[in-house]
N, C-alpha and C positions, 0 to 999 in steps of 0.2 A: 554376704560378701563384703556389706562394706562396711561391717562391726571388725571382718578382718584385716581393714586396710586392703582389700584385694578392689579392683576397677567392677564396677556395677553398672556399667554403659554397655550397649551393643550386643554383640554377638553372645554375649556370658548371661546380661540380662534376658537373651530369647532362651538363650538355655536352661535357664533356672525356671524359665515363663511353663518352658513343655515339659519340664520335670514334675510339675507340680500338677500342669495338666493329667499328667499321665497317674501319681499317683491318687487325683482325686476320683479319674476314670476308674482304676482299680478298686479305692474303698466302697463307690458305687457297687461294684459289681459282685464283692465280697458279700455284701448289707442282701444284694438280693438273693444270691444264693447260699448267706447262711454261715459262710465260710468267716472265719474270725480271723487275725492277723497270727496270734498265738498259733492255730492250727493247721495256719500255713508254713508256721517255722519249725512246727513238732512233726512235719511231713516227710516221710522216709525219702533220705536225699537222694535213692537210685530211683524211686521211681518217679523225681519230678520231669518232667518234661518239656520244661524250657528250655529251648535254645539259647547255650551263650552270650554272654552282653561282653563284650568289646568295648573297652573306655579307652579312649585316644586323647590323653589330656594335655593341655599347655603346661607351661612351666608353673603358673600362678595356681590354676584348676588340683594338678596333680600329689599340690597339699593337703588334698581335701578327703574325707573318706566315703567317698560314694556310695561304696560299698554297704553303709551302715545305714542307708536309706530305708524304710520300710517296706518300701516295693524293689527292693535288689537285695534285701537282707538274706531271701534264701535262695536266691538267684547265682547259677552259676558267672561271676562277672569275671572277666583276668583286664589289667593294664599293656598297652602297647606304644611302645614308640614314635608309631606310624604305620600308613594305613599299609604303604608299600613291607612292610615288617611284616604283616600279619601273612601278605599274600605272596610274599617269596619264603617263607621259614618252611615250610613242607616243601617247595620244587629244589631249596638247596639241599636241604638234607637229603630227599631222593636220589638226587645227583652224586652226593657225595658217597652214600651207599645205601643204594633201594634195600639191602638185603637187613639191614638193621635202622627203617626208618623210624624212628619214637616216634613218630606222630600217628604212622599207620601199624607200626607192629605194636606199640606200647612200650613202658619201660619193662626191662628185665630185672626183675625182684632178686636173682642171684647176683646185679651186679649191683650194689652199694656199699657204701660208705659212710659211717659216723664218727664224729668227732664233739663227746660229753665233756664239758666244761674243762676244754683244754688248756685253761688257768690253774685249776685244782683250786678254786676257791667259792666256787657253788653246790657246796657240800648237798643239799637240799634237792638242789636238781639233779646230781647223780642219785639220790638215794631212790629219786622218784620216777625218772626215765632210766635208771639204768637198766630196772625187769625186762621193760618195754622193748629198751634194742636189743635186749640179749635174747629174747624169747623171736625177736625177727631176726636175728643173726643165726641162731641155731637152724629155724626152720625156712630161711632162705641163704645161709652160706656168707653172709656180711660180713665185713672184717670193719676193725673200728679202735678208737684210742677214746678211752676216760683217765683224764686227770692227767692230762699227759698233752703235748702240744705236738704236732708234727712239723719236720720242719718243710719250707717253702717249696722245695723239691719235691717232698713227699706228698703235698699237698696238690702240686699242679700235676702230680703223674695221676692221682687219685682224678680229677676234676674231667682229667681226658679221656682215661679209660674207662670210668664206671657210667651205669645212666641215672644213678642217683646221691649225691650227695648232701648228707643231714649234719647241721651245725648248731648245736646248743650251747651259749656260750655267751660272753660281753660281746656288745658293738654287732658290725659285718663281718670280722675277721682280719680285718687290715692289718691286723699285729702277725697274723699267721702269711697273708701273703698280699704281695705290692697289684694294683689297681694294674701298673701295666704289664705284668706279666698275665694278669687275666687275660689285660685282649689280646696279646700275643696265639691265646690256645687257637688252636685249630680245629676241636672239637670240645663242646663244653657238656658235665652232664646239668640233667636236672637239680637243684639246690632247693635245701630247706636252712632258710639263713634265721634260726630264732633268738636273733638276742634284738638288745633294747636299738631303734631307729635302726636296723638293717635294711631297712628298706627306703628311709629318707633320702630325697637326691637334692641335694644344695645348689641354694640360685647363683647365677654364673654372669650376671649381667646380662648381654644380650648373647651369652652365647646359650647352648643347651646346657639344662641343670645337669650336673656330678654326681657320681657316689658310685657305690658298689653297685648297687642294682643295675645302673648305665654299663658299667665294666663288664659285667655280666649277659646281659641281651647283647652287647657287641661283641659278644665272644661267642654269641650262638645257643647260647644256656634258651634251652625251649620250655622252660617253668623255672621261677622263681618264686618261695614265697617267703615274704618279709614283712617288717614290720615298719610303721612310718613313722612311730614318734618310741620314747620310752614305757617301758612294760615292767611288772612285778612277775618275778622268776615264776612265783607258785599258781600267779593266773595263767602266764604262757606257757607252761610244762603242762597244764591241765590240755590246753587247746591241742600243744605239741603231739600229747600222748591217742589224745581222741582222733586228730589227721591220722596219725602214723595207722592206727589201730581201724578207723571206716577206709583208709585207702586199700593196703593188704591182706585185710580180711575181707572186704565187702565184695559185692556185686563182679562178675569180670567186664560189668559194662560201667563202675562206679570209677570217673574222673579225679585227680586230683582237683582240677577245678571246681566239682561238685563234694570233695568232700570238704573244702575250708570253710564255706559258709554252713553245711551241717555241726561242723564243730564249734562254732563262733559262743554255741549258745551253752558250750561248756566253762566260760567262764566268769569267774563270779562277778566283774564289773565289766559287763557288754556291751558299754557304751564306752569306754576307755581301754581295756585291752582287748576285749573281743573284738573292738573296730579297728583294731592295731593292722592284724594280716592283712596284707595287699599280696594278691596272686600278678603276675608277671608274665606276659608269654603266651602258651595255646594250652587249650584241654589236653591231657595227657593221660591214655588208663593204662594200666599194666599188663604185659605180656605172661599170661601164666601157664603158658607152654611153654617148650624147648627151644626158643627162640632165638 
């Protein structure tokens, strides 16, 4: 922490104290039964068993990619707000209609949305995700724009009605549409924001950090996943295609939550783009009934 210029006193220092406790508890316990760190990460991600990790970080912390820890590397973890965040996002969506709640029905595979290098200048990444969503569009009904940009209308009608939208592309998308029109929605879906720092939230003095990602959890978006710093298109479209492909094929009890960190280890520098995805929000599986 304080190689990063980040405060190394108090509350951050007990933090980093029982982090380390915890993973020295773990490599103990690997050593004795055998288990190697490798073969904890080549481990079929539907049948891990761990519950959840919930990171609730400060403005300073929330830089950081925890996520890429050795003992959370194949751990389902997601980032939250706040704690109050975690424990009203299911009682409002209920409210707002038990009949289609994401959290307990899942997402609906027929309802998404993709938008492939709506700049028309990552020749590369269409050649290489384009198979990918059209072979999901065909066999769940997806409607989508490559090389083509929607405009800010079309894009906020997409965000409300569907329960998943995929964005591969520069940035978060701000060129496609304005921060406060996000929080304006009344109803946000699920987001896959893959371009470079889409997932960065910029410090704000003493107020709370900014970005897309913030615009997004206040708009009710119940999964996000993004990136914190900048990525090489052909590492991120590797990770992109492996999420897309363990989420909608896998398990009907395999999470989006669980499946970013199974895919992390699809790319070729996994210590810089594979620690790039940050997940956002609550575990989320899919609805693959008529829901």
């Amino acid at each position: 922490l304080a190689d990063l210029g980040l405060s190394a006193t108090g509350l951050k220092n007990d933090l980093v104290g029982r982090l380390s406790e915890a993973l020295d508890t773990r490599s103990a316990e690997a050593e004795t039964t055998g288990k190697t760190g490798a073969g904890a990460q080549n481990a079929d991600p539907g049948s891990c068993t761990r519950s959840p990790v919930v990171l609730i970080l400060d403005e300073e912390l929330q830089r950081l990619p925890w996520e890429g820890l050795a003992f959370l590397r194949s751990a389902p973890v997601s980032r939250a707000p706040s704690l109050s965040y975690v424990l009203s996002r299911g009682q409002l969506e209920e409210a707002q209609n038990a009949a289609q709640n994401r959290f307990t029905k899942g997402v609906r595979l027929s309802k998404g949305f993709f938008m492939l290098d709506p700049e028309s200048n990552l020749q590369r990444t269409q050649s290489f995700l384009g198979p990918t969503l059209n072979d999901i569009s065909q066999r769940f009904g997806w409607t989508g724009l490559t090389g083509k940009a929607p405009s800010e209308e079309k894009l906020r009608k997409e965000l409300f009605e569907q329960d998943l939208v995929v964005y591969c592309g520069h940035g978060a998308g701000e060129r496609l549409i304005r921060r406060e029109v996000i929080d304006k929605l009344p109803r946000c879906a699920a987001v896959l924001l893959m371009g470079c720092s889409s997932g960065h939230l910029h410090l704000d003095g003493e107020f709370e950090p900014t970005g897309m990602a913030a615009a997004f959890m206040r708009a009710g978006c119940p999964a996000l996943v993004a990136n914190l710093w900048d990525v090489t298109d052909r590492d991120i479209d590797l990770f992109t295609e492996e999420v897309l492909n363990t989420w909608t094929k896998g398990a009907e009890n395999m999470s989006l939550l669980r499946a970013v960190p199974s895919s992390r280890g699809k790319c070729k520098f996994q210590g810089l783009t594979g620690c790039a995805p940050v997940y956002y929000g609550l575990p989320l599986l899919i609805c693959r009934a008529d829901c």
